[in-house]
C-alpha positions as CSV (number, residue, x, y, z in Angstrom):
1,X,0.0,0.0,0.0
2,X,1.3,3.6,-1.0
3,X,1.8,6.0,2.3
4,X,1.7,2.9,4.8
5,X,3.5,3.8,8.2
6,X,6.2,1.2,9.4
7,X,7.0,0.9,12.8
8,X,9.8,-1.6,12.6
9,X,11.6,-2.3,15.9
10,X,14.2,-4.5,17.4
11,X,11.6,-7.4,18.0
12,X,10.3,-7.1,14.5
13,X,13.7,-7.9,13.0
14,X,14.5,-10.4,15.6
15,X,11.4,-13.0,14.6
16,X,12.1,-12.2,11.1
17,X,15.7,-13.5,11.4
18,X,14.1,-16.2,12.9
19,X,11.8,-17.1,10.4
20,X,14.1,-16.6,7.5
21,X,16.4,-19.5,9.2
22,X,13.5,-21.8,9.1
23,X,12.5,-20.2,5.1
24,X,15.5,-20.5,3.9
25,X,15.5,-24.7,5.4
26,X,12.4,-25.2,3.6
27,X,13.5,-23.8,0.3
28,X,17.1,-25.7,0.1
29,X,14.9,-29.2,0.8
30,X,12.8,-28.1,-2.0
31,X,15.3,-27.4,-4.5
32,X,16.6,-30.7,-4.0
33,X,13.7,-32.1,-6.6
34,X,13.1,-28.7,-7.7
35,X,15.8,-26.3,-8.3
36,X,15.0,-22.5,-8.9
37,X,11.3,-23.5,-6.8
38,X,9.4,-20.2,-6.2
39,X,8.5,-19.7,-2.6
40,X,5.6,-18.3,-0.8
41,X,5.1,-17.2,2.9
42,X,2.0,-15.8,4.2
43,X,1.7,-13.8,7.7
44,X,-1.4,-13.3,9.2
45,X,-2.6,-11.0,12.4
46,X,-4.9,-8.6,13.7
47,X,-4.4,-5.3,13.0
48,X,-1.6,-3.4,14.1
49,X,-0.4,-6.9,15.5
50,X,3.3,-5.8,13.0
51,X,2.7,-8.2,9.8
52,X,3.8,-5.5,7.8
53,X,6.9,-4.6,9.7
54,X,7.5,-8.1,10.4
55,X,7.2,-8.4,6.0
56,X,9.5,-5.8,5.6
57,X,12.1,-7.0,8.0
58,X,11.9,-10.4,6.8
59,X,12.3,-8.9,3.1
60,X,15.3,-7.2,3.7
61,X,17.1,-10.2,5.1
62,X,16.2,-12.3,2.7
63,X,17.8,-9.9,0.3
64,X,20.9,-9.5,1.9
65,X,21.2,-13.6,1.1
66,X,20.5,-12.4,-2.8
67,X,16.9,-13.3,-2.4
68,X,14.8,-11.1,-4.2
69,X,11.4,-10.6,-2.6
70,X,8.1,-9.0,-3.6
71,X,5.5,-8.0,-0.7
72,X,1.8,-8.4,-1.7
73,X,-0.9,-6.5,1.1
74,X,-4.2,-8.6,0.6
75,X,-5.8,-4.8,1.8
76,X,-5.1,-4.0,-1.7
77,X,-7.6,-7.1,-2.7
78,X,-10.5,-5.4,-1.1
79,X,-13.4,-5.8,-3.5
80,X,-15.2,-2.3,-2.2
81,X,-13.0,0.4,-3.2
82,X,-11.6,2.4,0.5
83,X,-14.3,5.3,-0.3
84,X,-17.0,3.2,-0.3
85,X,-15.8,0.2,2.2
86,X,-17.3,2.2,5.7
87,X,-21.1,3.1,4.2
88,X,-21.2,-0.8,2.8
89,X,-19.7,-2.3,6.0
90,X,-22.8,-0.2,7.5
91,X,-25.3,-0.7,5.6
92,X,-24.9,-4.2,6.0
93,X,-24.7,-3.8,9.6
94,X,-21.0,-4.8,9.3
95,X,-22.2,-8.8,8.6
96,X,-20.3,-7.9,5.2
97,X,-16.7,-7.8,7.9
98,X,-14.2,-10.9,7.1
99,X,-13.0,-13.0,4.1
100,X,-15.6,-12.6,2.0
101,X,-14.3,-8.7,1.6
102,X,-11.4,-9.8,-0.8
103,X,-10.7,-10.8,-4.2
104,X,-9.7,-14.5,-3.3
105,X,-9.9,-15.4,-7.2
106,X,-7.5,-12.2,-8.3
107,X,-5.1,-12.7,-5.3
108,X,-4.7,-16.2,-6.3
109,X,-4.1,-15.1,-9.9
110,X,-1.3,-13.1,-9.2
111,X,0.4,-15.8,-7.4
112,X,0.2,-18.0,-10.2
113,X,1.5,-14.8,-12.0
114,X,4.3,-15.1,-9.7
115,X,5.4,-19.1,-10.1
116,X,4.6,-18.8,-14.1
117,X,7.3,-15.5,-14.1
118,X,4.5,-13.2,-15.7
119,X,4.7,-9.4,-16.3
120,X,1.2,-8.0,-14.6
121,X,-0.2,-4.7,-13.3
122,X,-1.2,-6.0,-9.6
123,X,-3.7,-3.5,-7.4
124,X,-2.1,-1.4,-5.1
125,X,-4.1,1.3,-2.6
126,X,-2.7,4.6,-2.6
127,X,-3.6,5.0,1.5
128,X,-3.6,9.1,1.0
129,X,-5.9,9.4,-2.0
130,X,-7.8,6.1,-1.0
131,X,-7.7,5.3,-4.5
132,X,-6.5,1.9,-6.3
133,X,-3.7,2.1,-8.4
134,X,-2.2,0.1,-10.9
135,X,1.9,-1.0,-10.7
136,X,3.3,-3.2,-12.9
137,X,5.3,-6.1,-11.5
138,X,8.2,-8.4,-13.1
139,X,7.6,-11.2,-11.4
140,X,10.3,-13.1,-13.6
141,X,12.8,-10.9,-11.3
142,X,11.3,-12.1,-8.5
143,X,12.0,-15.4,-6.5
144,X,10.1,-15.1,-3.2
145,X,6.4,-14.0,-2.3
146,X,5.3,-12.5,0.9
147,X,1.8,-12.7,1.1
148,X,0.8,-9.8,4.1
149,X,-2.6,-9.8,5.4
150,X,-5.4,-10.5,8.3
151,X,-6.0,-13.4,6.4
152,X,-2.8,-13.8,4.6
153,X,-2.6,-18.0,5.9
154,X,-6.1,-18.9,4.5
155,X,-4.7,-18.3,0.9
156,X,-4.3,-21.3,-1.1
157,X,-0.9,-22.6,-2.5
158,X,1.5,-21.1,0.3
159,X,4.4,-22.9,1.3
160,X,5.4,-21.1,5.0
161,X,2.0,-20.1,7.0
162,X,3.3,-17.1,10.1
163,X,0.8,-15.9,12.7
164,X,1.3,-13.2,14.6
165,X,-0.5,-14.2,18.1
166,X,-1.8,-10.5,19.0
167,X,-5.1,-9.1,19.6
168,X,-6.5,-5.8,18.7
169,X,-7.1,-5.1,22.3
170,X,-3.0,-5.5,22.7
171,X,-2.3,-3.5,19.6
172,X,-4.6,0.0,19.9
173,X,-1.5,2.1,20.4
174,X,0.2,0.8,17.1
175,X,-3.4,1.4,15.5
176,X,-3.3,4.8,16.3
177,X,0.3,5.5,15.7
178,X,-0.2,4.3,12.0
179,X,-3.4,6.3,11.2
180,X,-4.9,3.9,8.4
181,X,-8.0,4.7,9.8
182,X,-10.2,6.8,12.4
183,X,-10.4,5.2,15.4
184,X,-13.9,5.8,16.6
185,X,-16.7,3.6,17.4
186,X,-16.8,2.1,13.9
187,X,-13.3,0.5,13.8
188,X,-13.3,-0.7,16.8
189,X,-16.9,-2.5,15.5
190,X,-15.0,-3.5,12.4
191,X,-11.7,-4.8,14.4
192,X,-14.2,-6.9,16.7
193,X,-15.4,-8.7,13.6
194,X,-12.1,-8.9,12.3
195,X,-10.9,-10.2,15.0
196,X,-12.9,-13.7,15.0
197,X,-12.0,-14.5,11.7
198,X,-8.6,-13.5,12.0
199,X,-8.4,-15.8,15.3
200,X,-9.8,-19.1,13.6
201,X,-7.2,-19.2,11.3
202,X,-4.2,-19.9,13.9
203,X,-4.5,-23.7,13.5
204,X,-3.6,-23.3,9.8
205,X,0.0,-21.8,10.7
206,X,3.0,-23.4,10.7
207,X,5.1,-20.7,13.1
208,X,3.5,-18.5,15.8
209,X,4.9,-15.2,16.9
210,X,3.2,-14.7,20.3
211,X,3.1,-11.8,22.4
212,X,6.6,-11.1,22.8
213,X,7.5,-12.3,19.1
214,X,9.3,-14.9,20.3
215,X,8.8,-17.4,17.0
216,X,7.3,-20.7,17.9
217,X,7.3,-23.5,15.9
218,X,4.0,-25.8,15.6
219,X,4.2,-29.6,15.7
220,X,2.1,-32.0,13.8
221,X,0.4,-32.0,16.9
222,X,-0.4,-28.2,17.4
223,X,2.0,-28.0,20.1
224,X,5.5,-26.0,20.0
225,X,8.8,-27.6,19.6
C-alpha cells in the first residue's frame, strides 16, 4: 500500500531473522527435486499486531542472502474500493466484515503470476488518496512471495504459514500511531469482527509469533517444539 506507516523495531527484525532461518530450510529441501522452486510465505494478524513490519524486515534479510522478494498486502484485494468500504460495512450492519471482503480469485491469480514469471499490473491502494492504483510487476525478477494480510494463511498454494498471536485489544497504540484509519466507534466494531475470523485461522500456521514475538514453531500436533 502507497503512504503505509512502518513501525519496525528490534523485536520485528528479531522473529524475522528467525523465520528466514527456518524459510531458507524449507527452500534448500525443495530445491533438491526442484531447483530455482518459487516460494511463498503468508503472515497473518490482527491489526496493528506488526505483519507489515514483520514483512518488511523479513524482506530485507532475505535480500541481503541475494533473495529477491516481492511483498503483496491482501488490503489491496478489497473488492469495495476504501471510499466506499465504511457506508457498505454499515449498511450491512457490518455482517459484510471478514473473508468474503477480498478478491480470493485475483489474489490467487497473481500468485500463479508469480510461479509462471509473468509481467502483470497487480492493485495497489494509494492509503492518501484512498484510490487503487495500478503497478506493474516483473515477477520473472522475483524469487520469493510475501503474502501480508489479516487473512494472509487462508490463501491457497502457500508454502510457510506465520501468525502473529496479537489481539487488537493488545495493539490500539500501534493502531493509532499508524493512522490507516479513524479510530472511533466504527473501527473498533470492524476490528471486533475482524478479530474472530482472523483468530480461527491460527491452526492453519505453521510458526507462531506470540506476544513477545518470540517465534514458535507448531508440531504435527499443534504444540510447540
Amino acid at each position: 500500500m502507497l503512504g503505509d506507516v512502518l513501525l519496525i523495531n528490534d523485536q520485528h527484525k528479531s522473529a524475522a531473522k528467525v523465520i528466514m532461518e527456518r524459510l531458507l530450510d524449507d527452500l534448500k529441501e525443495i530445491e533438491k527435486e526442484d531447483p530455482g522452486y518459487k516460494f511463498v510465505v503468508a503472515i497473518s494478524g490482527e491489526s496493528g499486531a506488526g505483519k507489515s513490519e514483520l514483512a518488511h524486515s523479513l524482506a530485507l534479510l532475505l535480500k541481503d542472502h541475494n533473495i529477491r522478494v516481492k511483498i503483496l498486502h491482501t488490503d489491496n484485494y478489497y473488492k469495495v474500493p476504501p471510499l466506499e468500504r465504511r457506508e457498505y460495512r454499515i449498511s450491512n450492519d457490518y455482517e459484510s466484515v471478514g473473508f468474503d471482503e477480498y478478491d480470493w480469485e485475483l489474489l490467487h491469480d497473481n500468485i500463479e503470476d508469480f510461479r509462471n514469471n509473468r509481467q502483470v499490473f497487480i492493485p495497489c491502494i494509494d492509503i492518501i488518496t484512498e484510490e487503487i492504483d495500478q503497478l506493474f510487476t516483473d515477477f520473472s525478477k522475483i524469487r520469493l512471495l510475501i503474502i501480508d494480510g489479516l487473512y494472509a494463511i487462508r490463501t491457497d498454494d502457500i508454502d510457510l504459514r506465520v501468525f502473529i498471536d496479537l489481539t487488537y485489544h493488545e495493539t490500539k497504540i500501534n493502531q493509532m500511531l499508524r493512522c490507516k484509519e479513524p479510530a472511533d466507534g466504527y473501527r473498533w466494531k470492524v476490528l471486533e469482527r475482524e478479530h474472530h475470523h482472523v483468530r480461527s485461522l491460527k491452526p492453519l500456521a505453521d510458526l507462531h509469533v506470540d506476544s513477545n514475538y518470540d517465534v514458535v514453531e507448531i508440531c504435527v500436533n499443534g504444540n510447540g517444539k
